[in-house]
N, C-alpha and C positions, 0 to 999 in steps of 0.2 A: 279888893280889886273890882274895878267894874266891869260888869259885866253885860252891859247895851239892853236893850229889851227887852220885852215880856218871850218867856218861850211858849213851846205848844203845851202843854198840859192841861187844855179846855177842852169841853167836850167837843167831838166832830160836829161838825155843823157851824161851831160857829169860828168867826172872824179873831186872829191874835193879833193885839193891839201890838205895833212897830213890826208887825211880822208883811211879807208882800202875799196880796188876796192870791188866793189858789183854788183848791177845791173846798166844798165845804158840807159835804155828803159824805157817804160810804164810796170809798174807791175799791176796786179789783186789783191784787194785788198776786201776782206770779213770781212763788219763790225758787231758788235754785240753791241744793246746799241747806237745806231746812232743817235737818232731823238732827244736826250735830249741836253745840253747847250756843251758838249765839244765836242761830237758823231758829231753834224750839223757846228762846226768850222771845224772841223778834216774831214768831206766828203768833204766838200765845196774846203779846203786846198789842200787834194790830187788829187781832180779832177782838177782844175786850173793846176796841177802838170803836169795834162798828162795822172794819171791814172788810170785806169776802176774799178770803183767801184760797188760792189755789197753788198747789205744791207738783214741782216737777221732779220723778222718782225716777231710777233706772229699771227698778221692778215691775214685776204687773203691778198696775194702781189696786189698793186694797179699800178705795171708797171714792166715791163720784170726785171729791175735792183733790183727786191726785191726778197728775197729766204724767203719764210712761214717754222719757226723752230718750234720745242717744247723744250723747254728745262727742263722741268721739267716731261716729259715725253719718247718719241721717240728718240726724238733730231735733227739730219738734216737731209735732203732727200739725198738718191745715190748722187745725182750731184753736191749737193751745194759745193761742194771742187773742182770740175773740176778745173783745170787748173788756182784756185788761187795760187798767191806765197805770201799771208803775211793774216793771219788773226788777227785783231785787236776787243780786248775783251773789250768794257768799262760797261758791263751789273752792274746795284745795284742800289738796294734803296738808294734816299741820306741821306744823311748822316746830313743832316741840318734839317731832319723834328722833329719838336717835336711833345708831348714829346715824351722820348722812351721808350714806357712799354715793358713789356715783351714778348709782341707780337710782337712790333716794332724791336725787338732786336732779335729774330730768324729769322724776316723777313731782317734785316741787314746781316744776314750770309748768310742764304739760299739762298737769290737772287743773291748772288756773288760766293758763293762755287757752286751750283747745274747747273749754266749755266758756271762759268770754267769747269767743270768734263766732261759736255756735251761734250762743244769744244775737252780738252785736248783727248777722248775717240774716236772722230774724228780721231784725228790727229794723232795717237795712227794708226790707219786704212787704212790711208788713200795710204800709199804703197809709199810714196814720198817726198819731204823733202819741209814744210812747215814752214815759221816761224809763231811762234805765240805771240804777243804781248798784254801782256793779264795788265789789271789793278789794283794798288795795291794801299797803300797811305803809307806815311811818320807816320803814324800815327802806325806804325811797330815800332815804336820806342819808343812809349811809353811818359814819361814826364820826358825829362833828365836833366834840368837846363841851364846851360852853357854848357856839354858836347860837344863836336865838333862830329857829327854825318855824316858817310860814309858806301857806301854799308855792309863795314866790321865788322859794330857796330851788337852787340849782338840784339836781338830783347827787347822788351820793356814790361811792365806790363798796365792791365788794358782792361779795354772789345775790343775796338778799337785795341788794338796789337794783342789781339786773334783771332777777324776775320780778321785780316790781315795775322797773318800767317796761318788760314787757308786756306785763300784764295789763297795765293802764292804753298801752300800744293796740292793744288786739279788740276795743273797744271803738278801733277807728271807722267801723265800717257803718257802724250806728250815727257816730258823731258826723259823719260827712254826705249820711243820709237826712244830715239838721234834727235830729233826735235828742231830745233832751238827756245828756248822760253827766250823771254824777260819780265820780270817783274816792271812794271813802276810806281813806289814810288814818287807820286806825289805830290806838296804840295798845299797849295789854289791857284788855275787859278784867276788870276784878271783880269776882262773885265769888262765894265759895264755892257753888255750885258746879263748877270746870273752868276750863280755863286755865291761865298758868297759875291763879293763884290756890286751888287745891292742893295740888300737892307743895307748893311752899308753905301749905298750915302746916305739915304733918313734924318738920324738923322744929318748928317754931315752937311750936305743942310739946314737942320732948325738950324745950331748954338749949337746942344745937344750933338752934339759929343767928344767921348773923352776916355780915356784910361781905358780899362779894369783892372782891378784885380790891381798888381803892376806897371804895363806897361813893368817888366821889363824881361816879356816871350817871347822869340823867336820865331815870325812867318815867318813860311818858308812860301814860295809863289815864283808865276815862272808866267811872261804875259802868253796870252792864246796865243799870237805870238808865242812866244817861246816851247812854249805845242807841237802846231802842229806841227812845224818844227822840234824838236827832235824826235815827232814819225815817223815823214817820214826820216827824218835821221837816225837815228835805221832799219828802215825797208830797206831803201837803200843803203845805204854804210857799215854799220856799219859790224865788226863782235862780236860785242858785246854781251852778252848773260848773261843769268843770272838775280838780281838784278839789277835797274838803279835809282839812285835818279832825279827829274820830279820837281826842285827847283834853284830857281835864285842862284850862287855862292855867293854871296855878301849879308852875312845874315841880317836879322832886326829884329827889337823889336816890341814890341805891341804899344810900344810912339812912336817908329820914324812912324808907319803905321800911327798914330794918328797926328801926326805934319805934315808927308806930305800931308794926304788927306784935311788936313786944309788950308795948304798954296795951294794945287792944285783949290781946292774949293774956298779959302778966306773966310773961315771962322772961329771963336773962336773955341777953343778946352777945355774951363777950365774944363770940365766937367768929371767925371770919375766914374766907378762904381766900389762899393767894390766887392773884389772878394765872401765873407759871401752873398752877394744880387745874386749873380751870381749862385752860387750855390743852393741857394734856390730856385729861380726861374724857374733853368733847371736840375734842381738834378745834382747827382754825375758825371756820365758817361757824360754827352752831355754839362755841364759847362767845364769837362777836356780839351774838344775840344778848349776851351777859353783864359781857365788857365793855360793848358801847357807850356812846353816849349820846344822845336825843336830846336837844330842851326845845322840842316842841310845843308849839302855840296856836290854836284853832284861829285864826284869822278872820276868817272868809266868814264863819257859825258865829264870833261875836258881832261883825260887820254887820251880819244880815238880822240879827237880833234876837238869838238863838240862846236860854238862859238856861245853865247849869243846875242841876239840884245838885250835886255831890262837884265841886270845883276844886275842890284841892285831895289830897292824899288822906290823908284823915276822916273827911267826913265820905269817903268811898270805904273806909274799911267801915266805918262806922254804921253804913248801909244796908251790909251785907254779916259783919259777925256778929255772932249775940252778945248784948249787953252780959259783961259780969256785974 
């Protein structure tokens, strides 16, 4: 499949050929949401990069590089925007905790709508042109079948597409301050290192593993390789704006997940769960996550010339598990 132009993976500083000029220095970068499984890939990723990162905590800062916010209160000190050029929002409860009562389910929105508003009201303020790269999921999309799903698809029904658009919503006050905002439609990051796909090693490893529901629902997914280097790529070159899908081009299913992590692993797969066990189990809303179906398609990231290391399913597990 092809897949348009060169991506970022040269050093900072200099110019990617089919990519639009940007910065081409060390940028300032203000994270929100750092310390959890894609926040600590993603600091790690752009500091390597080159560039200076500053981390917004709720605690006392425990070293100059940390900025103490409230976000559900105050919000940032005077400073905390000096002289950043890219702020990157990954702030929310996840999304895998069970189960989800109705406490859990205000606490899914609030913790991602009240700390974008914060930011977007920053930046709203802040007198200077800031981008902000703030976090969204594919899960805007609701549960479409086979549909072929791109930034341009209508948004989706069910609990998960509601906080996502509102999430994408609460970003208005940035965008309408003409602030450069990117919204990042992500699908499940595979690493082993966290994420959803840790603990799907663990049944695969004893031999239990094996296909959900029909097997034959589309799971979008994108290596955590590739995770970070889109958002640095967004943040540096791109002039991209808007929506962005955060998903390998080369879509799969709930069995091919299920056949490769067996051949990576070597081991049996016969095993499958009804999708009726699935739902009972984790109720409506948090089974959907399971039973869906997504064949999403980065659009907007092939368009703008944005090139894959790990583009299909395979060579994402490939990335992340050790060779036998």
């Amino acid at each position: 499949m092809a897949l348009g132009g060169l991506g970022c993976c040269g050093a900072v500083g200099k110019a990617v050929t089919g990519a639009t000029p940007g910065h081409y220095g060390p940028m300032r970068f203000l994270l929100a949401g750092s310390s959890g499984f894609l926040g600590t890939a993603l600091r790690r990723h752009l500091a390597d990069a080159g560039h200076e990162i500053r981390q917004l905590v709720r605690r006392t800062p425990a070293s100059p590089e940390e900025v103490q916010w409230f976000p559900y209160g105050v919000g940032l000190p005077p400073t905390a925007l000096d002289d950043v050029d890219v702020v990157v929002n990954l702030s929310g409860a996840p999304i895998g905790h069970w189960p989800w009562t109705s406490s859990y389910k205000r606490t899914l929105l609030n913790s991602r709508v009240a700390t974008t508003q914060t930011l977007a009201r920053a930046l709203r303020d802040v007198g200077r042109s800031v981008t902000l790269i703030n976090a969204s999921a594919v899960g805007y999309y609701g549960d479409r079948g086979d549909e072929l799903l791109t930034e341009e698809s209508t948004p989706g029904d069910g609990l998960l597409a509601d906080v996502v658009r509102h999430w994408e919503d609460a970003t208005a006050r940035a965008r309408e301050a003409g602030q450069r905002v990117v919204m990042i439609r992500t699908a499940v990051v595979l690493d082993r290192s966290g994420g959803a796909l840790k603990p799907m090693l663990v049944p695969f490893r004893l031999g239990v593993g094996g296909t959900i529901g029909s097997g034959r629902q589309w799971f979008p997914s994108i290596s955590l390789n590739d995770y970070v280097r889109a958002i640095r790529w967004l943040a540096e070159y791109g002039d991209v704006d808007g929506p962005v899908n955060l998903a390998a081009p080369e879509p799969a299913t709930n069995a091919d997940l299920t056949v490769a992590l067996g051949r990576a692993l070597r081991r049996p797969t016969v095993m499958s769960v009804p999708a009726a066990a699935v739902r009972l189990a984790l109720g409506r809303d948090l089974s959907g996550q399971l039973l869906g179906s997504l064949k999403v398609q980065p659009r907007r990231l092939l368009d703008a010339g944005f090139e894959f290391e790990q583009p299909d399913l395979v060579s994402q597990l490939n990335a992340t598990l050790p060779h036998r």
